[in-house]
ROTORRO-244769 format. One line per 2 residues: number of its first residue (from 1); their letters; for each residue x, y, z of N, C-alpha, C, CB. Coordinates in steps of 0.2 Angstrom, whole numbers, plus 2048, in hexadecimal, padded with zeros to 3 digits. Each point is the difference from the previous one (the first is absolute). Glycine has a CB too. Example, Ala and Ser with C-alpha at 12.3 -4.5 7.8 and 13.67 -1.06 7.14 Angstrom:
<pts>
1	as	842,7E4,827,7FC,806,800,804,806,800,7F7,7FA,806; 807,80B,7F6,804,806,801,7FC,805,803,806,7FD,7F6
</pts>
This chain:
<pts>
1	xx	81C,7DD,7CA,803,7FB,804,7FA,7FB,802,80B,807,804; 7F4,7F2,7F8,7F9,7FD,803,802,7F9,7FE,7F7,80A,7FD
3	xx	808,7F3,807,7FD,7F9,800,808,7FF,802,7F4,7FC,7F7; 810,806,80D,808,7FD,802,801,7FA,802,803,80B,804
5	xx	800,7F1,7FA,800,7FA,806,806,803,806,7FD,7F4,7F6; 804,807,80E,805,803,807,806,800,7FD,7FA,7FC,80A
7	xx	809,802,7F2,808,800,7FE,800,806,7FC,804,7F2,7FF; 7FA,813,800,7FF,806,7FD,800,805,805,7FA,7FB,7F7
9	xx	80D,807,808,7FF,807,807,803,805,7FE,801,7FA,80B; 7FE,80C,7FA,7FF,809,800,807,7FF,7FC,7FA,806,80D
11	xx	808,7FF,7EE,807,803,7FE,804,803,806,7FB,803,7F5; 80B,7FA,80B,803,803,806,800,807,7FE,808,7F6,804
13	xx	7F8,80F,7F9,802,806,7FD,7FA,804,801,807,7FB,7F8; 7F3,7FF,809,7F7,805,802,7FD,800,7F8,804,80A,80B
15	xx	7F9,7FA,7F5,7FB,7FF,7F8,802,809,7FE,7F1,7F5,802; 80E,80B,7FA,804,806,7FC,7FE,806,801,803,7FB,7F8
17	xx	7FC,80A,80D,7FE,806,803,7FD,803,7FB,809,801,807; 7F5,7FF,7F2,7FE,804,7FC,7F9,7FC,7FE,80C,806,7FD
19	xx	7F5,7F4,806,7F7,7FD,7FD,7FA,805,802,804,7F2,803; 7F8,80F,7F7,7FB,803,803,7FA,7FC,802,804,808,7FA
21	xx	7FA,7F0,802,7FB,7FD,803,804,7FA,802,7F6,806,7FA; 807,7F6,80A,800,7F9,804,7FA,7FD,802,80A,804,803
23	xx	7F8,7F7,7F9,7F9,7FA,805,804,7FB,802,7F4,800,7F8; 80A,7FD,80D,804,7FB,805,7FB,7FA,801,807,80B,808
25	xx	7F8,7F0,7F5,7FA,7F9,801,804,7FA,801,7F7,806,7F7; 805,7F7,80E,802,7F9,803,809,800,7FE,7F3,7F9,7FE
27	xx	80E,80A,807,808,801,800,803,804,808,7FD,803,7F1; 802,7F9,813,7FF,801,807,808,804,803,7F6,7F4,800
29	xx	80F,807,7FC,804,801,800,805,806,7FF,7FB,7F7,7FE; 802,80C,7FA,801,804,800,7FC,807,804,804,7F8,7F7
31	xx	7F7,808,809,7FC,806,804,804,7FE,807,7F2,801,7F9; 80F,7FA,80C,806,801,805,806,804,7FF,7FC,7F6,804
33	xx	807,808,7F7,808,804,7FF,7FE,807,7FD,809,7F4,7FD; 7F2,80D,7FF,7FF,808,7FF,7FE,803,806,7FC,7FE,7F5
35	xx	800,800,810,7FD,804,807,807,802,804,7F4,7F9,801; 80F,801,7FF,808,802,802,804,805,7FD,801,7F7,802
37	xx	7FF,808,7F9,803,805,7FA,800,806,800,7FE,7F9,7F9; 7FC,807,809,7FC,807,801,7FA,805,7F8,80D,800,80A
39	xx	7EF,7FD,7F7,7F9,803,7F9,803,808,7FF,7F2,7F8,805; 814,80C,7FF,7FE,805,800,805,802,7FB,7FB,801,80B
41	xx	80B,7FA,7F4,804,802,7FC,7FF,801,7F8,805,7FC,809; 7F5,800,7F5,7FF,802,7FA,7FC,806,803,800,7F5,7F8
43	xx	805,811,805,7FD,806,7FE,7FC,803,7FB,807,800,805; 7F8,7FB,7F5,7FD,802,7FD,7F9,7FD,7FE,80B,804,7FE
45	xx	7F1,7F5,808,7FD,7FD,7FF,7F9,804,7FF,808,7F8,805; 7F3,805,7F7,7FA,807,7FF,7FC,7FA,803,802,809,7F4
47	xx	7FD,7F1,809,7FC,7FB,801,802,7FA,802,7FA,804,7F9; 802,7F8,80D,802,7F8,803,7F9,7FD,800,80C,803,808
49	xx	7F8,7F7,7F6,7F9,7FB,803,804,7FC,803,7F7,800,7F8; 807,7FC,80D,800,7FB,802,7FC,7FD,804,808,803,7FD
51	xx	7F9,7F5,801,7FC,7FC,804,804,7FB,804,7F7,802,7F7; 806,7FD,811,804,7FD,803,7FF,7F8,7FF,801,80C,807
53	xx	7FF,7F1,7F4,7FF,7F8,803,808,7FD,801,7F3,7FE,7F9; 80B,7FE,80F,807,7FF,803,803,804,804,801,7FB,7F8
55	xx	7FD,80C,80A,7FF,806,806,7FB,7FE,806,802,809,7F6; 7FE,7F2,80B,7FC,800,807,801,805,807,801,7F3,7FC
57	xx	807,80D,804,800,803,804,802,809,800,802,7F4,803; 7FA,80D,7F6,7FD,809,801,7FD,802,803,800,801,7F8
59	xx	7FC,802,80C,7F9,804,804,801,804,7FF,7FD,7FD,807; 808,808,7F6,800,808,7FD,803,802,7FA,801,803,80B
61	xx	7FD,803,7F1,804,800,7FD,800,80B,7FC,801,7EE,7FF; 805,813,804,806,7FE,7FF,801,7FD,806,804,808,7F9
63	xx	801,7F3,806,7FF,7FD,809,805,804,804,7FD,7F4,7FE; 7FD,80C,806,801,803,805,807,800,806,7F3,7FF,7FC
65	xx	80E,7FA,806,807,7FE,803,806,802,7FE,7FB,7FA,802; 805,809,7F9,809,801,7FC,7FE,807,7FE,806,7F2,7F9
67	xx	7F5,811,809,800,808,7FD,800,7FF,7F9,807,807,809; 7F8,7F6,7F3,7FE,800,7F8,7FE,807,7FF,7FC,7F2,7FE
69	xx	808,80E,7FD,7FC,808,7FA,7FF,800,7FA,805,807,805; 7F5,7FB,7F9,801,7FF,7F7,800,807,7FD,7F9,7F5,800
71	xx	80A,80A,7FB,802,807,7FC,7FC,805,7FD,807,7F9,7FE; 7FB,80D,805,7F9,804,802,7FD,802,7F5,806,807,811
73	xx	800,7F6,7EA,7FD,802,7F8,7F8,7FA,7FF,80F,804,7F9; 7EF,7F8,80B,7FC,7FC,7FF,7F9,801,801,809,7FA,801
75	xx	7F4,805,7F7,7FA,801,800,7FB,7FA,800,804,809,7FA; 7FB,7F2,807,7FE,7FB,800,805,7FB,804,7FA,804,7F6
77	xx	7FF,7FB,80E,803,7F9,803,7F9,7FA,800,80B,808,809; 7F8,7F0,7F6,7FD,7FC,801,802,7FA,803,7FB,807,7FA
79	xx	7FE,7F9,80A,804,7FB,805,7FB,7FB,800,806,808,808; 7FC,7F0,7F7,7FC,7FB,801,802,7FA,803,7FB,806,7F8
81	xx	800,7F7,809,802,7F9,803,804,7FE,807,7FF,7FF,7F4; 800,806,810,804,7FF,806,7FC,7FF,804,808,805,7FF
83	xx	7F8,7F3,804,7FB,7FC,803,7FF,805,808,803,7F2,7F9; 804,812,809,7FF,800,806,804,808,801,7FF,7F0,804
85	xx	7FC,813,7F8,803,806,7FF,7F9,803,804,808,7FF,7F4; 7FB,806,811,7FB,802,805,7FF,80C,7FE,806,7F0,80C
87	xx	7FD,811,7F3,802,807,7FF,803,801,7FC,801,802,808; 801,807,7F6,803,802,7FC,805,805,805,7F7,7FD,7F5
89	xx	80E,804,80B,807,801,807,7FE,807,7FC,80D,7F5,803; 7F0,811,801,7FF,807,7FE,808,803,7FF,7F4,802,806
91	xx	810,7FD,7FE,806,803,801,804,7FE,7F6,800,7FE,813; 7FF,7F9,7ED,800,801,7F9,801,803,7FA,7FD,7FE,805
93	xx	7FF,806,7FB,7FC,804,7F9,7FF,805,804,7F9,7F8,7F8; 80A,80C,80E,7FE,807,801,803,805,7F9,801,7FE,80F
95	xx	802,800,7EF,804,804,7F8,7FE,7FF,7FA,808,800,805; 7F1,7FC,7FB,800,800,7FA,7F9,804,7FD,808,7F5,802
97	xx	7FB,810,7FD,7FC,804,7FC,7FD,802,7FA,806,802,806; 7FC,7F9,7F7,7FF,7FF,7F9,7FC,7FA,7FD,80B,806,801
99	xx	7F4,7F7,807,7FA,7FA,7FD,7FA,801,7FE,804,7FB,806; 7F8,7FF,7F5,7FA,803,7FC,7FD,7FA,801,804,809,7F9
101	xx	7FF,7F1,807,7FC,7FA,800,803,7FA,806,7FD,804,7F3; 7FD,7FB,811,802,7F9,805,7FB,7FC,801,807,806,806
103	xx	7FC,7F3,7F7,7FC,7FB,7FF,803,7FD,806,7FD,7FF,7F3; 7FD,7FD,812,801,7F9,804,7FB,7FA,7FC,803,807,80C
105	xx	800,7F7,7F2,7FC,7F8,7FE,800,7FA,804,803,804,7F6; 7FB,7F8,80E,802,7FA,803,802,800,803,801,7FD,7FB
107	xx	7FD,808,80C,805,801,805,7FB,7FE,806,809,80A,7FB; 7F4,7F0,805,7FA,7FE,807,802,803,806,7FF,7F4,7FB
109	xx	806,80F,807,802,801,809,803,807,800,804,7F4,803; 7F9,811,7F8,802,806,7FE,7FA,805,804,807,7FC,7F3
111	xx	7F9,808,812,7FD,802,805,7FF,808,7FE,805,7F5,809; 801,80E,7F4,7FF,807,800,805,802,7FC,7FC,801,809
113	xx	804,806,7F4,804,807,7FB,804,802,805,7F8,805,7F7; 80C,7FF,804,804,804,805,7FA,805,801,80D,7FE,7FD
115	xx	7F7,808,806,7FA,806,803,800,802,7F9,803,804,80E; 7F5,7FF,7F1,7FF,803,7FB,802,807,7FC,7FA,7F9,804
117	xx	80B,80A,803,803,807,7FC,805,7FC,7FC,7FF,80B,80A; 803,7ED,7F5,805,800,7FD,7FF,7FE,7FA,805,7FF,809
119	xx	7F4,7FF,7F6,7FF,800,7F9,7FB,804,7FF,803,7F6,7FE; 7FF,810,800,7FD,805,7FD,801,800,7F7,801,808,80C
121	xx	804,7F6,7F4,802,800,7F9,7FE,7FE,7FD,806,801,801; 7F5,7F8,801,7FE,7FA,7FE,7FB,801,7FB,802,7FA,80A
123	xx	7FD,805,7F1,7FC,7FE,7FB,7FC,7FC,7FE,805,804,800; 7FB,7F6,801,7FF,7FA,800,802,7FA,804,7FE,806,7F8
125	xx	7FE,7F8,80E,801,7FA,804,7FA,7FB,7FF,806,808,807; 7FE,7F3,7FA,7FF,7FA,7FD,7FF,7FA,808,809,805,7F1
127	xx	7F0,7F8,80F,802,7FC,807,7FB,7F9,7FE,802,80C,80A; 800,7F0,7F5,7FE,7F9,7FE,802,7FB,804,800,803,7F5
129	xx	7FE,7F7,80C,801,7FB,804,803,803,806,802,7F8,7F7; 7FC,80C,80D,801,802,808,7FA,802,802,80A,805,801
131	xx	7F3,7F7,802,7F9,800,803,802,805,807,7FB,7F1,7FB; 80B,80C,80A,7FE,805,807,800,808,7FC,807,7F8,80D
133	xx	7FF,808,7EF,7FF,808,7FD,7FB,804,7FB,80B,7FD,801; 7F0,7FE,7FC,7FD,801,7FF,7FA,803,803,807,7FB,7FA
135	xx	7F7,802,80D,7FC,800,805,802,807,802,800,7F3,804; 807,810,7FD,801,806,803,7FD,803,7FA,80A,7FF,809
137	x	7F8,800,7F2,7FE,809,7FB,7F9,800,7FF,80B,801,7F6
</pts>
């Protein structure tokens, strides 16, 4: 789902529980009615990307305010372009066990990880354009 203009919205129905990957780009729209929807129902998601342009008002994610969860089959996740993305919500991703790869790209106001017992699984992390988080590692 990329480059949406605003007259393009969520499926009342939700996106099909059996998707294993998703990317979500300049599509603001959408990525709001999926956080509602809830990321957790696709059960069978392995990989996400998204980038938040037109998310101003993210500073976490999963966000943190509505208890968001993401599905504990996902191995990859990537996250870019949220101007005002500050954290990653530990509570989140306490289930995801199975992750191998986590990219932040472009996230200028991204300050910290979750706690590291939670990416043990990790294999590869990925931290570009986040200078304060880069400062920390």
């Amino acid at each position: 789902v990329v480059y949406c203009s605003d007259d393009i919205s969520f499926p009342e129905e939700g996106f099909p529980t059996n998707l294993t990957s998703l990317e979500i780009s300049n599509a603001p729209k959408i990525y709001t009615s999926l956080v509602e929807w809830g990321f957790n129902r696709l059960a069978s998601l392995q990989q996400l990307d998204i980038s938040g342009e037109g998310c101003s008002n993210v500073v976490s994610f999963p966000e943190e305010g509505i208890g968001m969860t993401l599905p504990p089959p996902l191995t990859s996740i990537r996250i870019r372009n949220f101007k005002n993305l500050e954290f990653m919500c530990s509570k989140g991703i306490q289930h995801l066990t199975a992750l191998q790869d986590l990219a932040f790209i472009n996230c200028p106001k991204l300050t910290s990880l979750p706690e590291k017992d939670m990416l043990l699984s990790l294999e590869r992390l990925c931290i570009w354009g986040c200078p304060l988080l880069q400062e920390g590692c």
